[in-house]
Backbone as numpy.savetxt, mean C-alpha at the origin, in Angstrom:
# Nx Ny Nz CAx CAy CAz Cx Cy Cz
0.82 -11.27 -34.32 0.06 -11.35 -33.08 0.04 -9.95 -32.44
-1.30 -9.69 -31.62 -1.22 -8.30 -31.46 -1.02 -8.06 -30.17
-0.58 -7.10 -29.50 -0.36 -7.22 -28.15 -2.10 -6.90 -27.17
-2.23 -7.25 -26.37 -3.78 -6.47 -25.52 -3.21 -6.19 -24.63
-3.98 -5.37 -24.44 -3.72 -4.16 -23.04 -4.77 -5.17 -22.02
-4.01 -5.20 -20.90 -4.65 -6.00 -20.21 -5.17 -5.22 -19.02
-6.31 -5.25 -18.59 -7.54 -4.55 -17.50 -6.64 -5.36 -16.13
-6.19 -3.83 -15.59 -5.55 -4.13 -14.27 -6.60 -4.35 -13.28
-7.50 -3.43 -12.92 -8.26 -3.45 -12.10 -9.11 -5.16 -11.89
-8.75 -6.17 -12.69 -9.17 -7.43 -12.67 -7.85 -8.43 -12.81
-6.92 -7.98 -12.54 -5.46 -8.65 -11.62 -5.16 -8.28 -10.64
-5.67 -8.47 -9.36 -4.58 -8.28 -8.42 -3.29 -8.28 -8.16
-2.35 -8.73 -8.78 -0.52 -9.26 -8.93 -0.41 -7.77 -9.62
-1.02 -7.07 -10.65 -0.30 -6.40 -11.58 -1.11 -4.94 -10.96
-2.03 -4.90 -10.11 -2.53 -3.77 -9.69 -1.28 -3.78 -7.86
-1.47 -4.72 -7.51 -0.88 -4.37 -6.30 1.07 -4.04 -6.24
1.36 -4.41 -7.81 2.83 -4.50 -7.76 3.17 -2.75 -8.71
2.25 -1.96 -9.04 1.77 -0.74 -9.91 1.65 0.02 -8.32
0.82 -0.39 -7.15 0.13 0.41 -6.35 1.88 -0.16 -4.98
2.35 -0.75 -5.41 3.93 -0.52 -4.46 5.04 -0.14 -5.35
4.91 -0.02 -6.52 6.05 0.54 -7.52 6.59 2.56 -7.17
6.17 2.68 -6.07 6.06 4.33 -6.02 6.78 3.97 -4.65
7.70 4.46 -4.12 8.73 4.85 -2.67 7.99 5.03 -1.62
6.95 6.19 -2.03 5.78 6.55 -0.87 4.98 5.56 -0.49
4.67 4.94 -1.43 3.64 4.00 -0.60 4.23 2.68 -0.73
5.09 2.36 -0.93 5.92 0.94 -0.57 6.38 1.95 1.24
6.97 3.38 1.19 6.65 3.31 2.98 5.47 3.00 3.45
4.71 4.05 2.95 2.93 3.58 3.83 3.32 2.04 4.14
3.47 1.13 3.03 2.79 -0.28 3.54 4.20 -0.65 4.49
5.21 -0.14 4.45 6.07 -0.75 5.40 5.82 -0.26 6.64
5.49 1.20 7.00 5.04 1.66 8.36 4.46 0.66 8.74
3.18 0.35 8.04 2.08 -0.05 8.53 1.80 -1.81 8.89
3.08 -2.00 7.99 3.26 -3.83 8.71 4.51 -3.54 9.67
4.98 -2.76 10.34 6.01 -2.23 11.37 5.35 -1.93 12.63
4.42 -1.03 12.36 3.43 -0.14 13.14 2.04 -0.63 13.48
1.14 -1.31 12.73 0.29 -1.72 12.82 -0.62 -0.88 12.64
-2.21 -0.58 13.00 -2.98 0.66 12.78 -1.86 1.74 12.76
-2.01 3.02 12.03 -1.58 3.94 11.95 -2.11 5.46 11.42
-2.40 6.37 11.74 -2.84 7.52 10.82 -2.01 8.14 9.89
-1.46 8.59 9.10 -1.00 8.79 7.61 -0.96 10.02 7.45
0.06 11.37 7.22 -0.37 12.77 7.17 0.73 12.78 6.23
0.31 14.00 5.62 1.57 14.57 4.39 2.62 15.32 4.86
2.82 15.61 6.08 3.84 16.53 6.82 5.02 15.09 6.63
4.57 13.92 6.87 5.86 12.97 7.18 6.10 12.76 5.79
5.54 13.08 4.87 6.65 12.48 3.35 6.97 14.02 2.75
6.28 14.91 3.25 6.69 16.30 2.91 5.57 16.14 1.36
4.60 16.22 1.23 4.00 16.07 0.03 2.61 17.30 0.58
1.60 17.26 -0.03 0.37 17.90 -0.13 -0.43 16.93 -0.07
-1.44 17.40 0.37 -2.79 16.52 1.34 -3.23 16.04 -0.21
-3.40 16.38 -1.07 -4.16 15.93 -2.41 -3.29 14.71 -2.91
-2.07 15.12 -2.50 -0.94 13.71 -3.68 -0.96 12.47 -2.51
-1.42 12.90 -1.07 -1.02 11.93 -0.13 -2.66 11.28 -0.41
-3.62 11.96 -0.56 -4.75 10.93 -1.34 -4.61 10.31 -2.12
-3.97 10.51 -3.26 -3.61 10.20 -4.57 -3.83 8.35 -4.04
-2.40 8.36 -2.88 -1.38 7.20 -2.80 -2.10 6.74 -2.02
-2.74 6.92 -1.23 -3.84 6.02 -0.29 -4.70 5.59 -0.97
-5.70 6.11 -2.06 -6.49 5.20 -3.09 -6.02 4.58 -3.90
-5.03 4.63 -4.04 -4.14 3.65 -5.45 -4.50 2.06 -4.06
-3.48 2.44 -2.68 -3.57 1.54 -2.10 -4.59 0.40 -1.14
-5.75 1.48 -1.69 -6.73 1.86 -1.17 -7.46 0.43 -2.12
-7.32 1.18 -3.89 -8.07 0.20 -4.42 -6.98 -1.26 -4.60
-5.93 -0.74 -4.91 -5.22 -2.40 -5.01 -5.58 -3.57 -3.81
-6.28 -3.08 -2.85 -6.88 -3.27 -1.36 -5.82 -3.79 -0.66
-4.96 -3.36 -0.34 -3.64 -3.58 0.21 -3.69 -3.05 1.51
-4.74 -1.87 1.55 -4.91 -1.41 3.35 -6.27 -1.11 3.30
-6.80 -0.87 4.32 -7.94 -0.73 4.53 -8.15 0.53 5.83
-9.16 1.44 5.64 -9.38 2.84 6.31 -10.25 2.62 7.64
-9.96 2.71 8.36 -10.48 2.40 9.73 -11.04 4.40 10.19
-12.52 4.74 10.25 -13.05 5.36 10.29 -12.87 6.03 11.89
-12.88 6.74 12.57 -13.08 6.92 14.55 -13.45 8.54 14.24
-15.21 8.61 14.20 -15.37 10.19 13.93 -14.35 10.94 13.46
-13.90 11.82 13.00 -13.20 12.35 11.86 -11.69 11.85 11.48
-11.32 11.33 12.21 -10.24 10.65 11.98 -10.21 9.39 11.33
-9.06 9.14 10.05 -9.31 8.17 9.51 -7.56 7.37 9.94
-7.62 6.31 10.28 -6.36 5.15 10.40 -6.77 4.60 9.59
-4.95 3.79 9.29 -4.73 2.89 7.92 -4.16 1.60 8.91
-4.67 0.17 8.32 -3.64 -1.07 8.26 -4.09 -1.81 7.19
-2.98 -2.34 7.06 -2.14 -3.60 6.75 -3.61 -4.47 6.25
-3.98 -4.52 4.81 -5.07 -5.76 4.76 -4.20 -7.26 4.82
-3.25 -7.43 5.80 -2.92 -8.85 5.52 -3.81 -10.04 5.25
-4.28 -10.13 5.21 -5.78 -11.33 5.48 -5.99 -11.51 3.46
-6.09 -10.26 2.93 -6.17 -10.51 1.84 -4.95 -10.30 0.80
-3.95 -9.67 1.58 -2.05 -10.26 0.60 -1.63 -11.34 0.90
-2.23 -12.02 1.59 -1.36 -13.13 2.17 -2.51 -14.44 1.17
-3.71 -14.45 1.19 -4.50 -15.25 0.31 -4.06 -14.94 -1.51
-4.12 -13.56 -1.78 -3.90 -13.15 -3.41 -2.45 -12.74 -3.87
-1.75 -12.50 -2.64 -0.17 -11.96 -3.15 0.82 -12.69 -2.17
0.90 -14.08 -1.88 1.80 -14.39 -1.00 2.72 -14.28 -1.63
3.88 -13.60 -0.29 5.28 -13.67 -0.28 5.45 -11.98 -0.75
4.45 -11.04 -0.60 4.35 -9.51 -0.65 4.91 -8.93 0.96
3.64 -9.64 1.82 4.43 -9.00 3.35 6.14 -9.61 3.76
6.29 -10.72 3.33 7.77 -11.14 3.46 8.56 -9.94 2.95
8.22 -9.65 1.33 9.49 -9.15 0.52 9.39 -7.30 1.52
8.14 -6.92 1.56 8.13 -5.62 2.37 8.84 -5.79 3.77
8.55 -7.08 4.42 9.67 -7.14 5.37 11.15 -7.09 5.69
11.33 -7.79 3.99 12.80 -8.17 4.46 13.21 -6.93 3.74
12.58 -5.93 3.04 13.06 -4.95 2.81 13.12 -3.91 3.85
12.38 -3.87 4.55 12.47 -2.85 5.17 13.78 -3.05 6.24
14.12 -4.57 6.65 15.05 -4.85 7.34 16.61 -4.89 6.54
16.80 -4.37 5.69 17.77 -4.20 4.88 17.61 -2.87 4.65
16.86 -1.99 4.44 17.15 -0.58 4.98 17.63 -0.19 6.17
17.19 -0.39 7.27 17.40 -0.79 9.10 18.56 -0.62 8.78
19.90 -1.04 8.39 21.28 -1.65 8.58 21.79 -0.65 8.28
């Protein structure tokens, strides 16, 4: 039997658990279910404006947040509406993680 490579971009479970498998943006999404709207800069993870894109379209396409536009400024939240329909029990585990860091 042969193994197949299976097309992430048509799983949600295996694109959104790829697009929180990285430190940086398992923070992004914890800020941002902490914080609520938020703007996003590379000075707070100490990275470069290109790698802090990188991690916003990964999260971007796993659609895990969504870009809220205000003339040149772009804010990030929380797509709960659609983790909570395709990935329940994602905002829990980001919760109770982040509350076990807290301590």
């Amino acid at each position: 039997m042969k193994n197949k490579m299976i097309d992430n971009n048509n799983d949600p479970v295996l694109q959104a658990l790829q697009a929180v498998s990285d430190p940086i943006r398992l923070n992004i999404l914890t800020c941002l279910l902490l914080d609520g709207e938020k703007r996003i800069t590379s000075e707070k993870y100490n990275i470069v404006k290109s790698t802090l894109s990188h991690h916003i379209k990964l999260l971007k396409d796993a659609q895990l947040i969504q870009e809220i536009k205000t003339g040149t400024t772009k804010t990030y939240v929380l797509n709960q509406e659609y983790i909570q329909r395709e990935l329940p029990g994602l905002i829990e585990l980001i919760r109770f993680r982040a509350g076990k860091s807290n301590k």
